[in-house]
C-alpha positions in Angstrom: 12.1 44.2 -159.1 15.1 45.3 -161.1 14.6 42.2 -163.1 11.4 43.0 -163.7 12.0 45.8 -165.3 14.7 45.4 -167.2 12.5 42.6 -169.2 9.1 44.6 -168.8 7.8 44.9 -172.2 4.8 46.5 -174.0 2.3 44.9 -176.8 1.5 47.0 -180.3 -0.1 44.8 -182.0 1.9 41.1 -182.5 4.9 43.5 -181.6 6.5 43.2 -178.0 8.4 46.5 -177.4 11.0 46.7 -174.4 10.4 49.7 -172.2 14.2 50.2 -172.4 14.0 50.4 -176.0 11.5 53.6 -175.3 13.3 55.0 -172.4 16.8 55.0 -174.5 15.5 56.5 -177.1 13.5 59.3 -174.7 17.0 60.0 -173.1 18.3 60.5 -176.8 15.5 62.3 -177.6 16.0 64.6 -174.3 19.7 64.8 -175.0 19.5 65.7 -178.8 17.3 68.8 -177.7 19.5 69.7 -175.2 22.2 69.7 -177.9 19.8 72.2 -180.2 20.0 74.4 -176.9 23.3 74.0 -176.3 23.4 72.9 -172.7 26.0 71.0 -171.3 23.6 68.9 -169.6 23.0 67.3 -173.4 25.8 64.8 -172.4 25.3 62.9 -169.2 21.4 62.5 -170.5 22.4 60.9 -174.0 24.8 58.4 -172.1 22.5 57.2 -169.8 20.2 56.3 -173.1 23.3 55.3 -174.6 24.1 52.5 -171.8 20.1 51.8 -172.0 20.4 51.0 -175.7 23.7 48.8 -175.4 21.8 46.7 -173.8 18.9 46.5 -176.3 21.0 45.8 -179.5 23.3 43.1 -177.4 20.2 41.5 -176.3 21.7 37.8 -176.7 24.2 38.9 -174.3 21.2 40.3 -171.9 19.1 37.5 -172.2 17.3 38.2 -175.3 17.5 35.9 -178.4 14.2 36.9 -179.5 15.9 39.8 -182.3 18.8 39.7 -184.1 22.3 41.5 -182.3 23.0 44.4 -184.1 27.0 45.1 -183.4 27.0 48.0 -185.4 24.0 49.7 -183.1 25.3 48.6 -180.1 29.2 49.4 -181.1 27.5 52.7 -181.8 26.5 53.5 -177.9 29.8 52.5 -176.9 31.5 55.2 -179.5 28.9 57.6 -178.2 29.4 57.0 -174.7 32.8 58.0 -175.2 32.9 60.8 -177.5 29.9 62.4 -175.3 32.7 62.4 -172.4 35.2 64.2 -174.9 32.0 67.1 -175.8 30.8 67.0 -172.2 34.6 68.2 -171.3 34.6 70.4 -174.2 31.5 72.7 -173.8 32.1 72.7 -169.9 35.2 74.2 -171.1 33.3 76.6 -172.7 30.8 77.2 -170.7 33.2 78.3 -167.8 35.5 80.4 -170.2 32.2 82.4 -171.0 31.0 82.7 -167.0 34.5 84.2 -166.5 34.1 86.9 -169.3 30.6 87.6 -168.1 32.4 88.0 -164.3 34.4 90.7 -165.5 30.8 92.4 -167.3 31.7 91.3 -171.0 28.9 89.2 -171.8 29.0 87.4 -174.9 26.8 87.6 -177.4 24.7 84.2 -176.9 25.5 84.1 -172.5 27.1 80.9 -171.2 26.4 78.4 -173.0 28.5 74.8 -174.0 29.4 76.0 -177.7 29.4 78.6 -180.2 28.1 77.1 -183.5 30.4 77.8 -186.7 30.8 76.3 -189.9 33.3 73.7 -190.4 36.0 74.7 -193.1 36.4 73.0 -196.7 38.6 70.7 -194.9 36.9 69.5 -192.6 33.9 69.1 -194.7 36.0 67.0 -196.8 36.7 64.9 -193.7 33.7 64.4 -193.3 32.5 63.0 -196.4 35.6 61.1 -196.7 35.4 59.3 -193.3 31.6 58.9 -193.7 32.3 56.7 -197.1 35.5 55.5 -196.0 34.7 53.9 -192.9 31.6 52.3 -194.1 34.1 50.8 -196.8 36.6 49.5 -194.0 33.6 48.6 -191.0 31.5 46.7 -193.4 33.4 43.3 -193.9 34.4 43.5 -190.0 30.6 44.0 -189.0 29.7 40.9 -191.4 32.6 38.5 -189.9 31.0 39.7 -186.5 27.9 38.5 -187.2 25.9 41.6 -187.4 22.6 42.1 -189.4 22.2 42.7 -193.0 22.8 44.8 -194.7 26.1 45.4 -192.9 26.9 47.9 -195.3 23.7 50.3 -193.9 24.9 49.5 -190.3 28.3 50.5 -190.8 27.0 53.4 -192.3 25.0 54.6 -189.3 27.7 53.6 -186.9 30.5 56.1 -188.8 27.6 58.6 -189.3 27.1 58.6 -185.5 30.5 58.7 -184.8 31.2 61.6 -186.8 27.7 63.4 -186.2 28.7 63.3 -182.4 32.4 64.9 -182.9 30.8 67.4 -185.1 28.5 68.3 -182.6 31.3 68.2 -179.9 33.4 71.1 -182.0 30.2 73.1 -183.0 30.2 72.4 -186.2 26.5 73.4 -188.2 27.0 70.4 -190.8 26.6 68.0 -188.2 22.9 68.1 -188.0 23.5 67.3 -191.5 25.0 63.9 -191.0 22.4 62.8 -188.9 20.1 63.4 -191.5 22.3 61.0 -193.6 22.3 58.5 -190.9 18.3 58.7 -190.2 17.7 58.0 -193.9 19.6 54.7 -193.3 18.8 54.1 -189.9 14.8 54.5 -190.3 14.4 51.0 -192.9 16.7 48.9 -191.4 15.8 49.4 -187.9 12.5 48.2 -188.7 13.5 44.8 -190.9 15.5 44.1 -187.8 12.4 44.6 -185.4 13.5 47.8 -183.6 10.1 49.2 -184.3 10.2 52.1 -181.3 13.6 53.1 -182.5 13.0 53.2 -185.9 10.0 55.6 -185.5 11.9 57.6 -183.1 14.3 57.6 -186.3 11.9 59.1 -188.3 11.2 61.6 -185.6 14.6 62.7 -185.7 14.8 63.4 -189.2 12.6 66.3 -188.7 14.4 67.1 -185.6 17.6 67.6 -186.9 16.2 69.5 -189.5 14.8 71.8 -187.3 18.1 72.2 -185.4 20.2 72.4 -188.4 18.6 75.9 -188.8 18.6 76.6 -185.1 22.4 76.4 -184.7 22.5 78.6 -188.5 20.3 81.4 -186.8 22.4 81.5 -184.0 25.9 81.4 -185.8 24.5 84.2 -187.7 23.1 86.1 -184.9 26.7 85.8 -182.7 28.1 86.8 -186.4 26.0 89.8 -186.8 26.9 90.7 -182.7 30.9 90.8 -183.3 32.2 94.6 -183.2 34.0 95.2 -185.9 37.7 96.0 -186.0 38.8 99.3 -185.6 
């Protein structure tokens, strides 16, 4: 049975899609809207898409040699699986400092939830950018001695735009929706030359997504903002 379904597979068209392709990318799905909501609970869904997808994008390791290996994708669930523990730490963290103010009746502006949204200083937006560009420097040549799919450059790109969307997100930084953006424009073309056809769509799905909860976390920045008392 458990065989079974980890092969079972759907038809669209001359297409065979793996249900675990569809279910990761539901989890993701799940845990990116969690994310826009800020609940904790954002985590532990995305990794258990995340260990889903690993086994997608190894699928010569799984007993699939039907698609090409993408190391960059599936490096990416193993980087997100491990960041997500470093957020899921971080806005409990948060969460339970804001239950404790609300125990002694000063309830903060936006209640208990995993993060406070801010903008990310100069700085940091310089890290950004830099690591973004840098890292797809440094990752691509590794990625192509690995094997992975071309063009290794556009994989590295989405794996250090993961990476660093996921920190982002982690220390409550808006701009992070940003970067996803960045990665989805990437992500959405060569997904599909590589045969990932559910994720890719999802892909574009997310583009709108993150859209959507770049201004989200904005509104609420500027609502907690507008809800400070001022000095004096």
């Amino acid at each position: 049975m458990i065989e079974w379904l980890f092969d079972a597979t759907f038809t669209i068209g001359d297409e065979q899609i793996l249900w675990r392709e569809v279910i990761g990318n539901a989890f993701g799905l799940a845990s990116a809207l969690g994310g826009m909501r800020r609940k904790v609970w954002a985590w532990p869904v995305g990794i258990v898409g995340n260990v889903l997808l690993l086994t997608v994008f190894l699928g010569s390791v799984f007993g699939d040699a039907s698609r090409a290996d993408m190391l960059g994708q599936a490096g990416r669930q193993v980087m997100f699986i491990a960041v997500s523990v470093y957020g899921w730490m971080r806005w409990r963290e948060t969460r339970r400092q804001d239950l404790e103010v609300r125990a002694d009746g000063k309830v903060p502006s936006s209640g208990a939830e995993g993060v406070h949204p801010h903008w990310a200083t100069w700085p940091q937006r310089a890290f950004l950018a830099g690591a973004l560009v840098g890292g797809t420097a440094a990752l691509t040549p590794l990625f192509r001695a690995l094997g992975s799919y071309e063009p290794v450059w556009a994989d590295a790109w989405i794996f250090m735009g993961s990476l660093l969307a996921t920190y982002g997100m982690a220390r409550g930084w808006v701009e992070f929706w940003l970067v996803w953006v960045a990665v989805d424009l990437v992500g959405v073309p060569l997904l599909w030359s590589a045969g990932y056809f559910a994720t890719s769509l999802m892909y574009v799905f997310y583009g709108a997504f993150t859209l959507v909860g770049f201004f989200v976390w904005w509104r609420v920045h500027r609502r907690e903002q507008s809800a400070v008392p001022e000095p004096g």
